[in-house]
PDB file of N, CA, C, O and CB in Angstrom:
ATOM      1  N   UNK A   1      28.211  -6.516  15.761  1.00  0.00           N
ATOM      2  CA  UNK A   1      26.884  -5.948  15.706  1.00  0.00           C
ATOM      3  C   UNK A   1      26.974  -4.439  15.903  1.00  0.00           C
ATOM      4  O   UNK A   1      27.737  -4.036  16.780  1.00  0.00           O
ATOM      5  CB  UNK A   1      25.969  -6.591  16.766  1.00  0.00           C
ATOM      6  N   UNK A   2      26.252  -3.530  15.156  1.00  0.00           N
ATOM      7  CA  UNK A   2      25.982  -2.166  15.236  1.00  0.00           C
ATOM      8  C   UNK A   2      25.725  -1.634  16.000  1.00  0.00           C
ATOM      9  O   UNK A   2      24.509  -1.506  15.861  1.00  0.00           O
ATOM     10  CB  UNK A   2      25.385  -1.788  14.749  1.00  0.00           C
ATOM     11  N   UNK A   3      26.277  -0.670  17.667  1.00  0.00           N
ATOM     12  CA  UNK A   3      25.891  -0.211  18.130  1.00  0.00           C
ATOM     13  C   UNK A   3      26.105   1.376  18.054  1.00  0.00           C
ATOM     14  O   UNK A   3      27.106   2.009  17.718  1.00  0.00           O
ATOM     15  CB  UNK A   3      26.005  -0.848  18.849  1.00  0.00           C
ATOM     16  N   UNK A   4      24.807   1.828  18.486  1.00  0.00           N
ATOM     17  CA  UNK A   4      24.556   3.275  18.505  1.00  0.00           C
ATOM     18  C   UNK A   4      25.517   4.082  19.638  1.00  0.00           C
ATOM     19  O   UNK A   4      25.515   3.708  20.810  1.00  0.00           O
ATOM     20  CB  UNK A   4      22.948   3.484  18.830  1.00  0.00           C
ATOM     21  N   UNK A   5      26.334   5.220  19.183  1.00  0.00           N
ATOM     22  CA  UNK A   5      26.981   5.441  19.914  1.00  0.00           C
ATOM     23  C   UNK A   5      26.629   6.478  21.348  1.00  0.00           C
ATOM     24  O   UNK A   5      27.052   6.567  22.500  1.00  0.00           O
ATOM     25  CB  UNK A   5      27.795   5.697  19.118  1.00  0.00           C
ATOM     26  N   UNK A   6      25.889   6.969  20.733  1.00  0.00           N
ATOM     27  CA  UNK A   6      25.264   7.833  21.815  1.00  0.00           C
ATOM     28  C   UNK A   6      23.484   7.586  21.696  1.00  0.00           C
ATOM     29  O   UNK A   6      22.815   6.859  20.962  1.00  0.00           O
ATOM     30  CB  UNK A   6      25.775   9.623  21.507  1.00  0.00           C
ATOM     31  N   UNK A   7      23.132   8.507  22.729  1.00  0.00           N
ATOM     32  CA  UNK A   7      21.473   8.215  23.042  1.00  0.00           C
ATOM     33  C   UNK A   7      20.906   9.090  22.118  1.00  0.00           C
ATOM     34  O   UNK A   7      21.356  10.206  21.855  1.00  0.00           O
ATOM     35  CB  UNK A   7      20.840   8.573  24.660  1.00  0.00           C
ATOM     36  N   UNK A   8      19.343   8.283  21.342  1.00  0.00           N
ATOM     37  CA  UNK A   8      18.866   9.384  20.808  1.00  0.00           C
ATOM     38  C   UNK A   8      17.683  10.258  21.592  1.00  0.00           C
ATOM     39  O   UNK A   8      17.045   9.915  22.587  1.00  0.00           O
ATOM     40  CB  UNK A   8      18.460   8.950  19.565  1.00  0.00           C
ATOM     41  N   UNK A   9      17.617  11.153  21.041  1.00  0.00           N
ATOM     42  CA  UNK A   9      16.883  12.380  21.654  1.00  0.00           C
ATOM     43  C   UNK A   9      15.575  11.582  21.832  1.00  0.00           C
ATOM     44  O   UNK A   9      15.445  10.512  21.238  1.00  0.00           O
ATOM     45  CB  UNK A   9      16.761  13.899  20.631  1.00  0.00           C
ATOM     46  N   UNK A  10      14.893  11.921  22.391  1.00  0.00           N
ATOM     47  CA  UNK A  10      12.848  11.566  22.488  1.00  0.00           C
ATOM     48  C   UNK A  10      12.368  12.393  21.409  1.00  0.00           C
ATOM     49  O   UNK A  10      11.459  11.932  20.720  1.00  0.00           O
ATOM     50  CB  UNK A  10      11.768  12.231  24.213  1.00  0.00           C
ATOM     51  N   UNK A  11      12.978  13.919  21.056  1.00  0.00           N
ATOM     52  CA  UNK A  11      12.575  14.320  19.864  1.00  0.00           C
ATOM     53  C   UNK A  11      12.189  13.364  18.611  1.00  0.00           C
ATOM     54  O   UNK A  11      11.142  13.049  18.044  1.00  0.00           O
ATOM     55  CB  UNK A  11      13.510  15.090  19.550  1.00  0.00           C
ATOM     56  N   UNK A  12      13.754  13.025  18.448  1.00  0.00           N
ATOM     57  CA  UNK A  12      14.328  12.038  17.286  1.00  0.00           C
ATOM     58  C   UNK A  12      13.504  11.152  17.049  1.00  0.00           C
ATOM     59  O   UNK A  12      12.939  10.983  15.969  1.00  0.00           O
ATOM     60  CB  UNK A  12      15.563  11.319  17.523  1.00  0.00           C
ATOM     61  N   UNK A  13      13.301  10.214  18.493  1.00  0.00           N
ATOM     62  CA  UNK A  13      12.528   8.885  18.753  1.00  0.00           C
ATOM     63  C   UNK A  13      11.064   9.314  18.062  1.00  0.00           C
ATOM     64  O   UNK A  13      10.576   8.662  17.140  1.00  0.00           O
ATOM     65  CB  UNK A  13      12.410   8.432  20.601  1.00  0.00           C
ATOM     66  N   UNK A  14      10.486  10.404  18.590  1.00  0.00           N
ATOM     67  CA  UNK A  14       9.266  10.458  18.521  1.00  0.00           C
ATOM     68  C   UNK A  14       8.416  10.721  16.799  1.00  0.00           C
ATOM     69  O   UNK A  14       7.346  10.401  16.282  1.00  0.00           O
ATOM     70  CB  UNK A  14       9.076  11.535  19.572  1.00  0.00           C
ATOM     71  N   UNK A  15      10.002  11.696  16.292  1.00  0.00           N
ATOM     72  CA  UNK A  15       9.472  11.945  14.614  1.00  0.00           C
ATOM     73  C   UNK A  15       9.775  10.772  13.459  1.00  0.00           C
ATOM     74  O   UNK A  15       9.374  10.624  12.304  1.00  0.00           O
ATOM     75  CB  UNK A  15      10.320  13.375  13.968  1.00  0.00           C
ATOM     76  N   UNK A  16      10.452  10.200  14.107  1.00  0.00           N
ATOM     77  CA  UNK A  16      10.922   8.921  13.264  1.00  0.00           C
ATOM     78  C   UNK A  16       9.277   8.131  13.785  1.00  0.00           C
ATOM     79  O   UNK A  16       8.542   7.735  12.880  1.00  0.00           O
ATOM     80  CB  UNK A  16      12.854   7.957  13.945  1.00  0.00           C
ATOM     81  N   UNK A  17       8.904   7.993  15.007  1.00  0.00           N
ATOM     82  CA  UNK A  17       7.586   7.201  14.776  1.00  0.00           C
ATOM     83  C   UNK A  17       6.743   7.652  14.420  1.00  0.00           C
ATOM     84  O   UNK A  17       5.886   6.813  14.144  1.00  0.00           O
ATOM     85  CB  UNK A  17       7.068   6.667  15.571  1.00  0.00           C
ATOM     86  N   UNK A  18       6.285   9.195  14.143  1.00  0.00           N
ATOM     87  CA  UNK A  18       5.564   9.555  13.380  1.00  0.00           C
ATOM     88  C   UNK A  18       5.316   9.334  11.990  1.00  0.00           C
ATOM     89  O   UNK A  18       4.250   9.126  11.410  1.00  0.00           O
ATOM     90  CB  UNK A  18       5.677  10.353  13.553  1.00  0.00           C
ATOM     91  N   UNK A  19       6.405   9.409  11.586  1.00  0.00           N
ATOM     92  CA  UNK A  19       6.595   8.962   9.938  1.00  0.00           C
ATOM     93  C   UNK A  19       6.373   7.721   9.313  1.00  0.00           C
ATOM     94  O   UNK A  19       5.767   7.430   8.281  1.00  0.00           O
ATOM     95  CB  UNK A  19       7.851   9.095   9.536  1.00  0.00           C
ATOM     96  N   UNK A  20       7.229   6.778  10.474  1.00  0.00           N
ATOM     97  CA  UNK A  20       6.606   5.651  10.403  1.00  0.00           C
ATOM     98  C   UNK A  20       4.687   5.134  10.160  1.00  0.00           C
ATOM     99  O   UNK A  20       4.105   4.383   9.378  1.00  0.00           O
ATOM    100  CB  UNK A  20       7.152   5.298  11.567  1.00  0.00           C
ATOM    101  N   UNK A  21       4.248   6.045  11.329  1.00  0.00           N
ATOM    102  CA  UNK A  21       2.988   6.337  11.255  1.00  0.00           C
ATOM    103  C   UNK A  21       1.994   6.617  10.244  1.00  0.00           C
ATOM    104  O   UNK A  21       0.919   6.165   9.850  1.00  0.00           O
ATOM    105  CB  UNK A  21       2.970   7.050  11.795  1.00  0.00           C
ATOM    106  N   UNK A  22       2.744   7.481  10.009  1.00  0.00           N
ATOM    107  CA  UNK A  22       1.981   8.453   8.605  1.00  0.00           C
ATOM    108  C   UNK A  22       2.032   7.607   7.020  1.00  0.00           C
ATOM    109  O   UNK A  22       1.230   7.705   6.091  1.00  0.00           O
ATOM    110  CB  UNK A  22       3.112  10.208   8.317  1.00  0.00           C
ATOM    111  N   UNK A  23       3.398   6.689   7.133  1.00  0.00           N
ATOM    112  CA  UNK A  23       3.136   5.961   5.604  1.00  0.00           C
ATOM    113  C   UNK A  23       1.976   5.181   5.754  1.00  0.00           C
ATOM    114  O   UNK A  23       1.869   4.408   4.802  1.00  0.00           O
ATOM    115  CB  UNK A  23       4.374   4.913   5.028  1.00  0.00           C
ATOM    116  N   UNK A  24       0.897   5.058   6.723  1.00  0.00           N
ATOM    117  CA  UNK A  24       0.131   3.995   7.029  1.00  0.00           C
ATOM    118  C   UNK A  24      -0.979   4.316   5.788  1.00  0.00           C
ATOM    119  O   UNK A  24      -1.327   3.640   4.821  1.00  0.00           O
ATOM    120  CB  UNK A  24      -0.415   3.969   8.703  1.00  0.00           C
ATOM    121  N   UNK A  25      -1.386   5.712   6.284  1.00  0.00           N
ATOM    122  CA  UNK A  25      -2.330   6.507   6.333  1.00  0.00           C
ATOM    123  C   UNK A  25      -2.351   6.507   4.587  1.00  0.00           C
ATOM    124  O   UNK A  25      -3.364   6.345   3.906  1.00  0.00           O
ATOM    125  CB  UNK A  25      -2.047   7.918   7.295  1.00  0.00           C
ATOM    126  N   UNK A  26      -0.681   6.780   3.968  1.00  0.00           N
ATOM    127  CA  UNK A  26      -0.874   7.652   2.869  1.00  0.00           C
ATOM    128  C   UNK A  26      -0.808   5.598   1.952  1.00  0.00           C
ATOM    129  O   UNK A  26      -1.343   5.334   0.875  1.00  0.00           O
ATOM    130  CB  UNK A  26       0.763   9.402   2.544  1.00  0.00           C
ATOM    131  N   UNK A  27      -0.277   4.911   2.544  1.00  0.00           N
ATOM    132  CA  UNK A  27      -0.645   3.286   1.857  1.00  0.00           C
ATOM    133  C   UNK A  27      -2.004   3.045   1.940  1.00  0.00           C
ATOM    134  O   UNK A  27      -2.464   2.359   1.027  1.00  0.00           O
ATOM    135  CB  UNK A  27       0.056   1.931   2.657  1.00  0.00           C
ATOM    136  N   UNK A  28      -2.561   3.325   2.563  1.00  0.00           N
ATOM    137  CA  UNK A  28      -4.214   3.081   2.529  1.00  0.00           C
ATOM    138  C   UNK A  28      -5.131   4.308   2.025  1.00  0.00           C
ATOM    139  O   UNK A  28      -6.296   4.003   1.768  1.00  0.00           O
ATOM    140  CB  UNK A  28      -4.754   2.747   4.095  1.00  0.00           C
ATOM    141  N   UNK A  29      -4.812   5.459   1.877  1.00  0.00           N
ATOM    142  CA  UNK A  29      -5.157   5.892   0.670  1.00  0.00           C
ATOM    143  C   UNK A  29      -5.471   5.509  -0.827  1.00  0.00           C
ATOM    144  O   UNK A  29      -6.399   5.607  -1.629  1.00  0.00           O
ATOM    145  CB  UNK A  29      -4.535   6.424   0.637  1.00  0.00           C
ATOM    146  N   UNK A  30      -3.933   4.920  -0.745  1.00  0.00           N
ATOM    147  CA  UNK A  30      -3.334   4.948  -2.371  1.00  0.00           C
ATOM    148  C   UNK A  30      -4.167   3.854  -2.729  1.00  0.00           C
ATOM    149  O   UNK A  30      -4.726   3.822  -3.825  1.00  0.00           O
ATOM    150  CB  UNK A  30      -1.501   4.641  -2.732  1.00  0.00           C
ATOM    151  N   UNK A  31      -4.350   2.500  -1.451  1.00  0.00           N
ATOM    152  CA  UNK A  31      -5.003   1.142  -1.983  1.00  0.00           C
ATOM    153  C   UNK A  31      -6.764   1.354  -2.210  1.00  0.00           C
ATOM    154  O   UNK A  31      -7.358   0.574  -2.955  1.00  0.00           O
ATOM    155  CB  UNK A  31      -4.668  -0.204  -0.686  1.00  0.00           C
ATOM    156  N   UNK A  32      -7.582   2.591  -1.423  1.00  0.00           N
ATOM    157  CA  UNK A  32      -8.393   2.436  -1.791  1.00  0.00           C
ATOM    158  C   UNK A  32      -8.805   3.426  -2.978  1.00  0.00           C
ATOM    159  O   UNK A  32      -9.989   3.481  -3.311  1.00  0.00           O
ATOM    160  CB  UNK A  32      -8.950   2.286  -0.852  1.00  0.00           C
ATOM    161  N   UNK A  33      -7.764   4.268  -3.671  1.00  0.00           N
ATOM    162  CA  UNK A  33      -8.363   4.420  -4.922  1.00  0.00           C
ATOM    163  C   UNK A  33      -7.878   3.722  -5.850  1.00  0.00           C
ATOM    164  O   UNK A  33      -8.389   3.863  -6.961  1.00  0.00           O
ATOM    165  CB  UNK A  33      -8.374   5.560  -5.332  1.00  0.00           C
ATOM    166  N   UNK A  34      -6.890   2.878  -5.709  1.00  0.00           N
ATOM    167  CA  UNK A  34      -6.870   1.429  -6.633  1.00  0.00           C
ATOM    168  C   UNK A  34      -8.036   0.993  -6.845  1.00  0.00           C
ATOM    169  O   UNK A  34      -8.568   0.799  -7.938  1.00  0.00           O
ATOM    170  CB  UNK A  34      -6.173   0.211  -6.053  1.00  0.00           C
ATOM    171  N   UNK A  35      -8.622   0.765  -5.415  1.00  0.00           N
ATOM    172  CA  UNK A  35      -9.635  -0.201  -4.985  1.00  0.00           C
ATOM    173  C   UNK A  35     -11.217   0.470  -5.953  1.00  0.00           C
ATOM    174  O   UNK A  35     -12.118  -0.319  -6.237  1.00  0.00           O
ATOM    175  CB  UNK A  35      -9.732  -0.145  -2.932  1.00  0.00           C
ATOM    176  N   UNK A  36     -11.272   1.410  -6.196  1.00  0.00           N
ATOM    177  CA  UNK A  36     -12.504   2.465  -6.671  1.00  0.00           C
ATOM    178  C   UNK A  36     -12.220   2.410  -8.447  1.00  0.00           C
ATOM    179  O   UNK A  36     -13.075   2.106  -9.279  1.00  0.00           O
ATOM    180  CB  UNK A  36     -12.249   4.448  -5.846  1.00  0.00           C
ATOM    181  N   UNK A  37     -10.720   2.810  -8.743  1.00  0.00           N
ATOM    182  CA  UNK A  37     -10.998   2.570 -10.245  1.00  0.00           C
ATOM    183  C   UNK A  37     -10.937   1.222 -10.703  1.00  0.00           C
ATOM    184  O   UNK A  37     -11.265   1.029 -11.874  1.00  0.00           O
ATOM    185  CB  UNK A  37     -10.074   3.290 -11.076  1.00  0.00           C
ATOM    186  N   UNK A  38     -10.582   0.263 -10.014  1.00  0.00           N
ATOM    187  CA  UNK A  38     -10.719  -1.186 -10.875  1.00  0.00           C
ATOM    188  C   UNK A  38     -12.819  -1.408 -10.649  1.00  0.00           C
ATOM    189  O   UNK A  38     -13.493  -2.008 -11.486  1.00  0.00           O
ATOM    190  CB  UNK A  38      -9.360  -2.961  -9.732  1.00  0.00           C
ATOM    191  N   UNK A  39     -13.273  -0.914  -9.669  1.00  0.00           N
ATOM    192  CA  UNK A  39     -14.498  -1.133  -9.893  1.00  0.00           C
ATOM    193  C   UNK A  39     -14.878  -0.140 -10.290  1.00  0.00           C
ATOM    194  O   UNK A  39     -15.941   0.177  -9.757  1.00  0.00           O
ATOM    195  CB  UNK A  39     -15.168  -1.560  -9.049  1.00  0.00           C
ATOM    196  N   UNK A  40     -14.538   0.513 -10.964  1.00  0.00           N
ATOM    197  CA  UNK A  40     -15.811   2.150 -11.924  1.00  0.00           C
ATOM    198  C   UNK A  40     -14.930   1.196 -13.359  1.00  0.00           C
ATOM    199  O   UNK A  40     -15.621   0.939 -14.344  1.00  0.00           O
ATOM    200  CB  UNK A  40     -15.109   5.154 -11.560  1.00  0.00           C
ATOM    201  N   UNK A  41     -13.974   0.906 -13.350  1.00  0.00           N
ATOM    202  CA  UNK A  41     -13.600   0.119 -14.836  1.00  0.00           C
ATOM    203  C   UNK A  41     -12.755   1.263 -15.536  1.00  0.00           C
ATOM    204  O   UNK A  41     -12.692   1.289 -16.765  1.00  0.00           O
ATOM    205  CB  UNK A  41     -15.157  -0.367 -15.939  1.00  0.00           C
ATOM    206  N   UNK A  42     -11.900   2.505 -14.518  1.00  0.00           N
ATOM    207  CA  UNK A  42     -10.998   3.158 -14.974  1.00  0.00           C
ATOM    208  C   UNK A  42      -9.642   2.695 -14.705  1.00  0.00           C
ATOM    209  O   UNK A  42      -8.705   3.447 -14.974  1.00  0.00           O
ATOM    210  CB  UNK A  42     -11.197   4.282 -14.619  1.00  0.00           C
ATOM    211  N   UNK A  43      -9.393   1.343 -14.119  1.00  0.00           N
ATOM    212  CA  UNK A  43      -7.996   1.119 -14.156  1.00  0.00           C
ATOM    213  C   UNK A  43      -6.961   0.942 -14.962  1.00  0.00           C
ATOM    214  O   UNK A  43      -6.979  -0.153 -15.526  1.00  0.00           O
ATOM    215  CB  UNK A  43      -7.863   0.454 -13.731  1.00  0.00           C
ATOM    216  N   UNK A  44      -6.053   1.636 -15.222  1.00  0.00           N
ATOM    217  CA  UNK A  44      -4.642   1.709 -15.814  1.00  0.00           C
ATOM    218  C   UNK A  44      -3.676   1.716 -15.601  1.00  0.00           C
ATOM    219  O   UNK A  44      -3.407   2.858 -15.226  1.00  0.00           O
ATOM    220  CB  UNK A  44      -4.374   2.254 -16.231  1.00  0.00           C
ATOM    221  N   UNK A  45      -2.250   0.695 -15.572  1.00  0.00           N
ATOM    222  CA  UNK A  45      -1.135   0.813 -15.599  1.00  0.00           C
ATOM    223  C   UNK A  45      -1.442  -0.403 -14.943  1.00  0.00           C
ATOM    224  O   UNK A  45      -0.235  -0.523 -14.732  1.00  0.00           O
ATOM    225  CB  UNK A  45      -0.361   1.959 -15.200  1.00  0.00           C
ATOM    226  N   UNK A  46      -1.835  -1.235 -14.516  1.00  0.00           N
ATOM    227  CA  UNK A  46      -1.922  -2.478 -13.509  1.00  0.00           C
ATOM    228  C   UNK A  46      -2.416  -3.711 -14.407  1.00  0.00           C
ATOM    229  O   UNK A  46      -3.351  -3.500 -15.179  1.00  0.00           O
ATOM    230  CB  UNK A  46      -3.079  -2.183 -12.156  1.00  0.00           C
ATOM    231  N   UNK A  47      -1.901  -4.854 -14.356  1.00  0.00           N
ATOM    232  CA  UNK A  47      -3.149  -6.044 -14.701  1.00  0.00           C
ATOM    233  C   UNK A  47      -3.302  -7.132 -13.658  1.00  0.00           C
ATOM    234  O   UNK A  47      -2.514  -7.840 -13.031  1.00  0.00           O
ATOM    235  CB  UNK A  47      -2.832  -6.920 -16.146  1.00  0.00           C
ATOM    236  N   UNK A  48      -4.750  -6.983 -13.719  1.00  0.00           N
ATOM    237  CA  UNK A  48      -5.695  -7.881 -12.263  1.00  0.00           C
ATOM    238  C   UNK A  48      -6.864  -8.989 -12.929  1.00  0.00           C
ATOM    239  O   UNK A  48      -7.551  -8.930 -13.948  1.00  0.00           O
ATOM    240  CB  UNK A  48      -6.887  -6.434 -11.076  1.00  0.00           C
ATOM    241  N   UNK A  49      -6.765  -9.775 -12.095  1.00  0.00           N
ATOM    242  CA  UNK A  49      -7.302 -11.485 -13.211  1.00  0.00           C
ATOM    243  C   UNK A  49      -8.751 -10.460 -13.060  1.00  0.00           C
ATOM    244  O   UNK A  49      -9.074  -9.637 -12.203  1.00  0.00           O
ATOM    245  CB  UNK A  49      -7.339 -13.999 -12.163  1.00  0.00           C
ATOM    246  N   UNK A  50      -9.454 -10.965 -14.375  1.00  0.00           N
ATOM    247  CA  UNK A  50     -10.831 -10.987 -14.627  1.00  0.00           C
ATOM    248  C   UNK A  50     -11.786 -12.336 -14.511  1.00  0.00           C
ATOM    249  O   UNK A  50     -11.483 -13.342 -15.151  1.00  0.00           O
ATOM    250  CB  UNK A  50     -10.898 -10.503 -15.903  1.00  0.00           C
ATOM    251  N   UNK A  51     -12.814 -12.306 -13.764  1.00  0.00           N
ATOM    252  CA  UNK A  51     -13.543 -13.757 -14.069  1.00  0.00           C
ATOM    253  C   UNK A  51     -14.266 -14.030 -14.868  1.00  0.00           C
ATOM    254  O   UNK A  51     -15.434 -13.648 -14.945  1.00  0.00           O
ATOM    255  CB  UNK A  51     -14.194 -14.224 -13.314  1.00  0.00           C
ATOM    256  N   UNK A  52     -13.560 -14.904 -15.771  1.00  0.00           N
ATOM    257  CA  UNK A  52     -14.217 -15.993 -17.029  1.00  0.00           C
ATOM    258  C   UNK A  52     -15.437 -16.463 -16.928  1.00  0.00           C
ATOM    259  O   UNK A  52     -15.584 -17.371 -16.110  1.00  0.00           O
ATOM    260  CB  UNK A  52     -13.523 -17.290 -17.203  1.00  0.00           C
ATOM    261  N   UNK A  53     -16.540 -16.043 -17.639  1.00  0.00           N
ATOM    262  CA  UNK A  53     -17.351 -16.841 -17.998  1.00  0.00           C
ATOM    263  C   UNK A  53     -17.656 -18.073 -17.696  1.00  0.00           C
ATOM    264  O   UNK A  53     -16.763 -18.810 -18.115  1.00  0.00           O
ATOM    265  CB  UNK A  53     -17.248 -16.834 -18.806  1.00  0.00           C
ATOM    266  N   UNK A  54     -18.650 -18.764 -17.069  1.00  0.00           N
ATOM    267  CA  UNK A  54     -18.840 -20.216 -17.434  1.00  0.00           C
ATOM    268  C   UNK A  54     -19.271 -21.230 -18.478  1.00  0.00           C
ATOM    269  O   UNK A  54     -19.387 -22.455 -18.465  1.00  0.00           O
ATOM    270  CB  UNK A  54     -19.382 -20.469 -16.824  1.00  0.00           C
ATOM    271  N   UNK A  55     -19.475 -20.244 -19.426  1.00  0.00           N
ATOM    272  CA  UNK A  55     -20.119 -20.891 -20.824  1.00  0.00           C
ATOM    273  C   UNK A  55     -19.178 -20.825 -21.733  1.00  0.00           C
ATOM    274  O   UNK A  55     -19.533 -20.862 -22.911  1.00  0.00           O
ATOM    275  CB  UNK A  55     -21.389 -20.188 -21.458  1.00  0.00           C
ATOM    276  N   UNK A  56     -17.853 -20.720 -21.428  1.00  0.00           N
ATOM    277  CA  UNK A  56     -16.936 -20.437 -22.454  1.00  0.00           C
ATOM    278  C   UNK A  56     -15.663 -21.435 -22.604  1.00  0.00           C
ATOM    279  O   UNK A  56     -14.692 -21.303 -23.349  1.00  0.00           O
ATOM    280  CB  UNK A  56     -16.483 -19.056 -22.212  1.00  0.00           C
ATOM    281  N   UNK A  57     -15.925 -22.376 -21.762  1.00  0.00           N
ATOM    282  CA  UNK A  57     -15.171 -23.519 -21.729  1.00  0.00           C
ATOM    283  C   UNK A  57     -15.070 -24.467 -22.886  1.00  0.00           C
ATOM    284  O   UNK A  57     -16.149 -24.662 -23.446  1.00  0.00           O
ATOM    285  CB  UNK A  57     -15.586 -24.165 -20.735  1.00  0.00           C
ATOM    286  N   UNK A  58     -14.096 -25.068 -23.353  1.00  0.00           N
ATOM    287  CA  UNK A  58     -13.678 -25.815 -25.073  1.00  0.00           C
ATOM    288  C   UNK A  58     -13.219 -26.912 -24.597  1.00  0.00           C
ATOM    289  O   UNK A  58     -12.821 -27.695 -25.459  1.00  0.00           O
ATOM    290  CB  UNK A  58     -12.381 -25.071 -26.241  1.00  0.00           C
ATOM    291  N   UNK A  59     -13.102 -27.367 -23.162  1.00  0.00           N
ATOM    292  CA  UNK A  59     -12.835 -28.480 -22.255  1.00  0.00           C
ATOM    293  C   UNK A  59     -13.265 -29.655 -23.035  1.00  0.00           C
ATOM    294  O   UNK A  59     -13.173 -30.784 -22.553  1.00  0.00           O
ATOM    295  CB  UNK A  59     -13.578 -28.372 -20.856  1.00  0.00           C
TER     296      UNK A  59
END
């Protein structure tokens, strides 16, 4: 098993959890302007189910 050979700094500790932090911020960005052009009906590059009609069944 991998052990670390020496101690890391609290610096170290602390910017590594920042970053960690920060992808939160910039993933929930990104999902809610996904979230805005599939409902204005500008979405592109993605495909997301549409709901079918109920009168369109050949059943």
């Amino acid at each position: 098993m991998a052990v670390p050979k020496k101690k890391t700094s609290k610096g170290k500790r602390n910017q590594r959890h920042a970053h960690w932090k920060a992808k939160a911020g910039v993933a929930a960005a990104k999902a809610l302007s996904i979230g805005k052009a599939v409902l204005s009906g500008r979405a592109q590059g993605f495909v997301y189910p549409v709901a079918e009609e109920e009168g369109d069944s050949e059943a």
